[in-house]
VEXVEX-665119 format. One record per residue (C-alpha): x, y, z. Coordinates in pm, whole numbers, plus 50000, padded with zeros to 5 digits. Each point is the difference from the previous one (the first is absolute). Layout:
N
XYZ...
// end
This chain:
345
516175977490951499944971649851498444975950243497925031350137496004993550010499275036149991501605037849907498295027650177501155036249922498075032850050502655018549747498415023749775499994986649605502875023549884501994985250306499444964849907500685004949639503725017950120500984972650235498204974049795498134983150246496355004249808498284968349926501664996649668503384994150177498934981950310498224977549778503094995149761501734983350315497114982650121496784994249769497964987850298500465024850275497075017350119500815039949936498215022050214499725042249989499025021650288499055037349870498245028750083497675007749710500574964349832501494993149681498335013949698498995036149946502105027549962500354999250410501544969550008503205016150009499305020250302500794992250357497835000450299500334995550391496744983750179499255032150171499755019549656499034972449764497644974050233498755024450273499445030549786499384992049652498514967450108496915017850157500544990250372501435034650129497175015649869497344980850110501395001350395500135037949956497315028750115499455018349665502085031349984502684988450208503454986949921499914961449954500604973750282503294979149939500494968250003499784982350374503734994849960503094992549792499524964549819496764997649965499585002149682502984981549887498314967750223497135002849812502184996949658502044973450202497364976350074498295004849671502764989549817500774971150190496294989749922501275003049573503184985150082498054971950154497664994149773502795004949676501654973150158496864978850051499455003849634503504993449899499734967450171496824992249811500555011849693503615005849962500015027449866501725031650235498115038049954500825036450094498195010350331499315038850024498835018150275499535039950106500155022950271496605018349777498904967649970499624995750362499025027850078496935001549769499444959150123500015014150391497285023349917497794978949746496484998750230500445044449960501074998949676497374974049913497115021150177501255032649843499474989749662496694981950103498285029550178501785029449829502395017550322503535006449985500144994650359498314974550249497935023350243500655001250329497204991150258499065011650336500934970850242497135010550254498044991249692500924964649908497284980249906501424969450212501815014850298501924965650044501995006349689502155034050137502455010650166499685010650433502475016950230500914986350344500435018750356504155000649895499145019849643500684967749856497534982449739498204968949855498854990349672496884976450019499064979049678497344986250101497885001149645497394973150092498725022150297496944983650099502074968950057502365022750230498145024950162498484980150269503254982150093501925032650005498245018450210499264974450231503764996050068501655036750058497165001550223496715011849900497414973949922497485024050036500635013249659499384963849850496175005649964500135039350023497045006549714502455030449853503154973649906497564963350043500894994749589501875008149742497525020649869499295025350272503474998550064500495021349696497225024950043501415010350357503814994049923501205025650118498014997950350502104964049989503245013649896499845025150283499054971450237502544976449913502665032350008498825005350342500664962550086503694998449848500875028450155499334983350317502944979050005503685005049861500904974549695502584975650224496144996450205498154994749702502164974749834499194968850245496295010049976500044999649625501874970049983496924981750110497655015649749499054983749668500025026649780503715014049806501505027050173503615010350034502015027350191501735030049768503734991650112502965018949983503094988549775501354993050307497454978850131500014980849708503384983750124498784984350360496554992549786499584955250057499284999149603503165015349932501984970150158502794981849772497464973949945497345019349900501085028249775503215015450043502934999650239501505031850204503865007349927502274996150270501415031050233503265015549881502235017250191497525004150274497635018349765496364990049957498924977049719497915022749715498114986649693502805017449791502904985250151498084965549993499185006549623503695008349918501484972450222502294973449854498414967349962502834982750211497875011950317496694983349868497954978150259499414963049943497354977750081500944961350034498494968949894499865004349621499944965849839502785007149716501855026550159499464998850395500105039450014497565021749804500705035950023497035023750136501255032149882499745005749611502555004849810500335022549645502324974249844497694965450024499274968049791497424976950123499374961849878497204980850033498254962249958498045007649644496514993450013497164992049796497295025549899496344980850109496155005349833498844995950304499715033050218502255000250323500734962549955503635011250021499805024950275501784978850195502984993149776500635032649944499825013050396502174970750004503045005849728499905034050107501624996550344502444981049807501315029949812503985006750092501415034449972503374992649971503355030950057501585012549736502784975949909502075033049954500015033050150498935031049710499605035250089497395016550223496204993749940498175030049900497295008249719501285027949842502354996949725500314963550123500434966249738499794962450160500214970149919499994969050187
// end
């Protein structure tokens, strides 16, 4: 504890004060350690004492089950276990970050809270943000045959699979789209020629374009749409999500290993022990740089000075950061998890 850089715990107060590990005591052993608390409701206010689970706390109270929900009916979950609790993750790795960033600077070390609420509410800002502006309690629902620009929605393929097109600058797209899945015609058709009468006979385009998409199934589509200009992406499974080229080690994350002849799943991968992690070679300072993340992590780096001058050091910085080292634990603790969970490393 003593040479620790930061304590994370998501402990409720009257659990800290019993094993006296609030940032009274933590602080008593080392004045300069950055203290972090993970909650559900946060830390003042006579709820602060309360637990939560992401489901209950983030999902629900946060706004998002709601507002993926047909009115009347019983709420949508979450799209799976942990997703919440990612969201916390990677927000407080952004304080933690940034605490240490400022204890470098200024030397002085600060308390880093974060919330499951606080999360939720952040996830759903635009709704909340429009709700208070415009006076709903819910953001309506549209008709998607009635989309002002048919190149921003969502269109089902010959397999009952789908696409989502973003394609928000649609006069810009239009022409090149339809040119390449095959009908050029509609390029100068006078009902869909502009933006403009685009929108008055939307749904006469919607129904066109669902006619098109249906034409082909989505493994067809996807070397057409490659080609165009415009954003699109396929709606993949979980599964899918695992043979997906962005989801390589080098790009995002790495898939766990088979055990016992059973198939890799995100959970397992989650869960697994850091011993398995991948490496990629060549690091200057350490040869091997690990591609997996890992919840028990330090990272150094070259310190660099703050310029006047806008994006003089873009550079620098793209630069020290593929110097940062994520180094193994020098010990082995207990089992990662968030709940009821303190760290320090």
């Amino acid at each position: 504890m003593e040479s620790a850089d930061v304590f994370l715990t998501n402990f409720r107060p009257q659990a800290r004060t019993k094993l006296k590990i609030d940032v009274e005591d933590i602080r008593a052993v080392n004045p300069d350690i950055i203290y972090v608390r993970g909650s559900a409701n946060g830390q003042r206010g006579p709820e602060s004492k309360r637990g939560g689970y992401e489901n209950s706390t983030f999902w629900g109270r946060g706004g998002s089950a709601d507002i993926l929900s047909a009115p009347g009916e019983y709420p949508t979950s979450q799209p799976g276990p942990g997703y919440g609790d990612v969201i916390g993750g990677l927000t407080i790795a952004g304080g933690v970050s940034a605490a240490l960033f400022h204890r470098q600077r200024t030397g002085e070390a600060v308390t880093v809270d974060n919330s499951l609420l606080a999360n939720g509410i952040w996830a759903t800002g635009a709704t909340v943000l429009a709700a208070d502006l415009f006076g709903f309690s819910r953001m309506p629902r549209g008709d998607r045959t009635k989309m002002p620009n048919p190149l921003v929605n969502n269109y089902k393929t010959k397999d009952d699979r789908f696409l989502s097109l973003i394609m928000l600058e649609s006069d810009r797209f239009w022409a090149d789209l339809v040119i390449k899945i095959g009908r050029p015609e509609l390029a100068d058709d006078p009902r869909f020629v502009d933006s403009v009468v685009r929108a008055q006979n939307c749904q006469e385009c919607v129904i066109t374009l669902d006619e098109i998409f249906a034409g082909r199934t989505l493994d067809e589509w996807k070397p057409i749409l490659f080609e165009v200009e415009g954003v699109w992406a396929p709606v993949q499974t979980a599964s899918e999500l695992l043979e997906d080229p962005r989801s390589s080690p080098t790009t995002t994350s790495a898939r766990s290993p088979r055990r016992r002849g059973r198939p890799s799943t995100w959970w397992r991968h989650r869960c697994s022990s850091m011993s398995n992690r991948r490496t990629s070679p060549g690091h200057p300072t350490t040869g091997n740089t690990p591609t997996r993340s890992s919840r028990s992590w330090a990272w150094t780096w070259t310190p660099f000075s703050i310029s006047n001058s806008k994006g003089r050091c873009s550079d620098q910085v793209s630069g020290d950061a593929s110097q940062f080292v994520f180094p193994t634990r020098s010990a082995p603790g207990p089992r990662p998890g968030w709940r009821d969970r303190s760290r320090c490393w």
